[in-house]
C-alpha positions as YAML, in Angstrom:
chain: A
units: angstrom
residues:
- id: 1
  name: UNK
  ca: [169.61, 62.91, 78.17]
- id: 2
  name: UNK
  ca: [172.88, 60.99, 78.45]
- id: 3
  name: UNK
  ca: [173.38, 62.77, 82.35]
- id: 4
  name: UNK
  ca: [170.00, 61.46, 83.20]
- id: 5
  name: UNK
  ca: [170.92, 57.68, 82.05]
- id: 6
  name: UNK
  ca: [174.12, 57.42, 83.65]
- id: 7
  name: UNK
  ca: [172.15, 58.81, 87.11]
- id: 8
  name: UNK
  ca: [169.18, 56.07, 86.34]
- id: 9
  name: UNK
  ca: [172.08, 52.94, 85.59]
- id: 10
  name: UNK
  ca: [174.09, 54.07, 88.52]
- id: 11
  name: UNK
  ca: [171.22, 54.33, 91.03]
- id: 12
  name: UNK
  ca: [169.87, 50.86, 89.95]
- id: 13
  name: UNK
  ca: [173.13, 49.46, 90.29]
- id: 14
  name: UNK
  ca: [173.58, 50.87, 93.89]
- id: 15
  name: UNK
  ca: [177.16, 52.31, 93.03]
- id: 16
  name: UNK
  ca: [178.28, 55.81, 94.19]
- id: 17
  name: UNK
  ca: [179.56, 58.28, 91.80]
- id: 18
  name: UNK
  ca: [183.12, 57.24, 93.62]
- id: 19
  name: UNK
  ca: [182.55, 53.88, 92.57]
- id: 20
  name: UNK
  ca: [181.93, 54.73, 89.00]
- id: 21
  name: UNK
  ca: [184.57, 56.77, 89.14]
- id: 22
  name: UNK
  ca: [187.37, 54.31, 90.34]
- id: 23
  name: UNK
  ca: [186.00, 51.74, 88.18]
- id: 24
  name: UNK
  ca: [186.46, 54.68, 84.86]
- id: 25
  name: UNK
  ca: [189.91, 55.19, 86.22]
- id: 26
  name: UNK
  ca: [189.14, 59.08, 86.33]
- id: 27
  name: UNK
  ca: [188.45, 61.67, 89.38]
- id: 28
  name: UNK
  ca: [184.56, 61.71, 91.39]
- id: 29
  name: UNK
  ca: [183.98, 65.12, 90.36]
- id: 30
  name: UNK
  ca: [185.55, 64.84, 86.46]
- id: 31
  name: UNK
  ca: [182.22, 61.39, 86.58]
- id: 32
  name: UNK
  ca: [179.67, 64.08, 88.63]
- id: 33
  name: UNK
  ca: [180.12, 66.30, 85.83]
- id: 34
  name: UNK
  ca: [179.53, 63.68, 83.20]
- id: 35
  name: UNK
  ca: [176.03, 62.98, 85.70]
- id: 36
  name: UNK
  ca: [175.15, 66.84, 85.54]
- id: 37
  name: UNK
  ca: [176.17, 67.22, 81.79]
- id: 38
  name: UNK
  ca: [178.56, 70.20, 82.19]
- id: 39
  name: UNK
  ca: [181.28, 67.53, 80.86]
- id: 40
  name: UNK
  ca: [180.94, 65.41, 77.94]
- id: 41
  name: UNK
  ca: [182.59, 61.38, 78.35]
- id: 42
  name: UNK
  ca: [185.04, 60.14, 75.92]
- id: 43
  name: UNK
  ca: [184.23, 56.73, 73.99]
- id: 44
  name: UNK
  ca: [186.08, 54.69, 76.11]
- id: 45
  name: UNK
  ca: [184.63, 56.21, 79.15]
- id: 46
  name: UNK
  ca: [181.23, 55.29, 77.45]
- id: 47
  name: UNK
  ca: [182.45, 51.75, 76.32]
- id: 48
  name: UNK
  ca: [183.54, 51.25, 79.76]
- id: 49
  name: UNK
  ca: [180.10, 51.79, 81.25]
- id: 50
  name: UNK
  ca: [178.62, 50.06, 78.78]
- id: 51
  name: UNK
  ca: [180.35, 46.69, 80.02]
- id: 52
  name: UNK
  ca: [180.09, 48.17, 84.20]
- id: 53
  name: UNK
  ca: [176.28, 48.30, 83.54]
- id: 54
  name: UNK
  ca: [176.23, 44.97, 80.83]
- id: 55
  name: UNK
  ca: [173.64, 47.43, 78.48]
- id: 56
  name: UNK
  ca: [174.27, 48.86, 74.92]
- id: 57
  name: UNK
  ca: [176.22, 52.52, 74.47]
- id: 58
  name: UNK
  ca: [173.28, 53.28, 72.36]
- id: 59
  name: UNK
  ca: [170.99, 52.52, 75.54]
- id: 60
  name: UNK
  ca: [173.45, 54.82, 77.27]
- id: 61
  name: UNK
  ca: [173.19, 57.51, 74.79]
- id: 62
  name: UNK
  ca: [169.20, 57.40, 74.72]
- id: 63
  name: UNK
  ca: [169.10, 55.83, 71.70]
- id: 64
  name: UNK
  ca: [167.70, 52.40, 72.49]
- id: 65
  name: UNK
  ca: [165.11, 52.21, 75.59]
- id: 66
  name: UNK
  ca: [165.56, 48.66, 76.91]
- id: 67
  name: UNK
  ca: [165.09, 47.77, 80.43]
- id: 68
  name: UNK
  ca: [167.55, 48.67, 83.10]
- id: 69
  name: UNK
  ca: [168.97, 45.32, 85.08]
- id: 70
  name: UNK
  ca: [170.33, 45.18, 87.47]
- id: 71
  name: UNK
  ca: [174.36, 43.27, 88.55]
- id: 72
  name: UNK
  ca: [171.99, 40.70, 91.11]
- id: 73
  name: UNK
  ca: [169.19, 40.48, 87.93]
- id: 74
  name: UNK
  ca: [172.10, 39.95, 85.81]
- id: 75
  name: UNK
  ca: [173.38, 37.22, 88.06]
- id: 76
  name: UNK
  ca: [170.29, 36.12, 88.65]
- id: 77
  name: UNK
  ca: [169.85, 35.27, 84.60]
- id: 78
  name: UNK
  ca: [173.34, 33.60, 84.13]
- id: 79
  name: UNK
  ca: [172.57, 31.31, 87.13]
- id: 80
  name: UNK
  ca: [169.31, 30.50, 85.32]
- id: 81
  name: UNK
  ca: [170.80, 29.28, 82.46]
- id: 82
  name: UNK
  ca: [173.48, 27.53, 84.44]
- id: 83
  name: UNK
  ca: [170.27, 24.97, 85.53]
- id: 84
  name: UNK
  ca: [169.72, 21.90, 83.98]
- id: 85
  name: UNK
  ca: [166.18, 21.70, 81.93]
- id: 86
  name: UNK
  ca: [164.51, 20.56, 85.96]
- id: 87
  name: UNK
  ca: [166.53, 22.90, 87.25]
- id: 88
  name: UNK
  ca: [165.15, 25.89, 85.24]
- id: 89
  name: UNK
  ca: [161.21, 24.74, 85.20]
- id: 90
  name: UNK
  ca: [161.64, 24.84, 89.14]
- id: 91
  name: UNK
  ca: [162.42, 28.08, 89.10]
- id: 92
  name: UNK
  ca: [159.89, 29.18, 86.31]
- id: 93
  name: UNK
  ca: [157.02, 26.94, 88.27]
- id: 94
  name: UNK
  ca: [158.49, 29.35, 91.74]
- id: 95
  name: UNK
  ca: [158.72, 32.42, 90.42]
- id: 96
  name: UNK
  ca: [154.87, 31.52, 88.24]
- id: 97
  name: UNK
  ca: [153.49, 30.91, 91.88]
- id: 98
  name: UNK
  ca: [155.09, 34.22, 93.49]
- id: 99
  name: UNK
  ca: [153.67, 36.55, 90.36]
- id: 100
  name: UNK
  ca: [150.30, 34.54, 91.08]
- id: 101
  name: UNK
  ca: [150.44, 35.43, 94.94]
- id: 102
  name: UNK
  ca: [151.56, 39.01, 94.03]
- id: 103
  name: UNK
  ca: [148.82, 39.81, 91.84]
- id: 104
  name: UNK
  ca: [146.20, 38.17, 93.23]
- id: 105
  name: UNK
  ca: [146.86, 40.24, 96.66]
- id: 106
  name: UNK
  ca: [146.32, 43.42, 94.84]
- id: 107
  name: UNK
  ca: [143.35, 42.73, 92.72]
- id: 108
  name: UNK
  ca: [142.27, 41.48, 96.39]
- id: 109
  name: UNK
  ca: [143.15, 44.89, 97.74]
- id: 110
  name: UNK
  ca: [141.63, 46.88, 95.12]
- id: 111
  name: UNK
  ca: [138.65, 45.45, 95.05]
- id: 112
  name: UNK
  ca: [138.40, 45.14, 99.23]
- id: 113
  name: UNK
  ca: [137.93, 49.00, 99.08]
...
């Protein structure tokens, strides 16, 4: 289980097994094993994912199931909150209207057929 989350974080995150690697401090194939399960991490490998990745050990470990972010969904959320109160109901009144758009073109689609 634990193989298959550190694939899923790493993929969303669009790092390489390298980059994991060099950011762990340890060698590419020492991190594919930890991917493929035929090695098991340390804590502070684990910890130190935990921050690369800004989730929960537990939610590496399989033991919580939040969602995955993203680094740019990440930035995205801290630049939010960076927005004064106008600053942040533009953004919620933009990104209202582009849900809007999105689903409305689909229920359009679906029901074009």
């Amino acid at each position: 289980m634990v193989e298959l989350r550190l694939r899923e974080y790493r993929k969303k995150n669009n790092m390489t097994q390298d980059e994991v690697a060099a950011h762990l401090t340890i060698a590419r194939v020492t991190y594919s094993r930890y991917e493929s399960g035929d090695n098991e991490m340390t804590y502070e490998s684990l910890s130190l994912l935990a921050d690369l990745y800004s989730v929960s050990v537990d939610s590496l470990l399989g033991r919580s199931s939040p969602a995955v972010f993203s680094k740019a969904e990440i930035e995205m959320v801290d630049k939010y909150r960076s927005l004064d109160e106008r600053g942040q109901q533009s953004v919620i009144a933009v990104v209202e209207h582009e849900y809007a758009c999105a689903h409305s073109s689909k229920v359009v689609k679906k029901t074009a057929r």
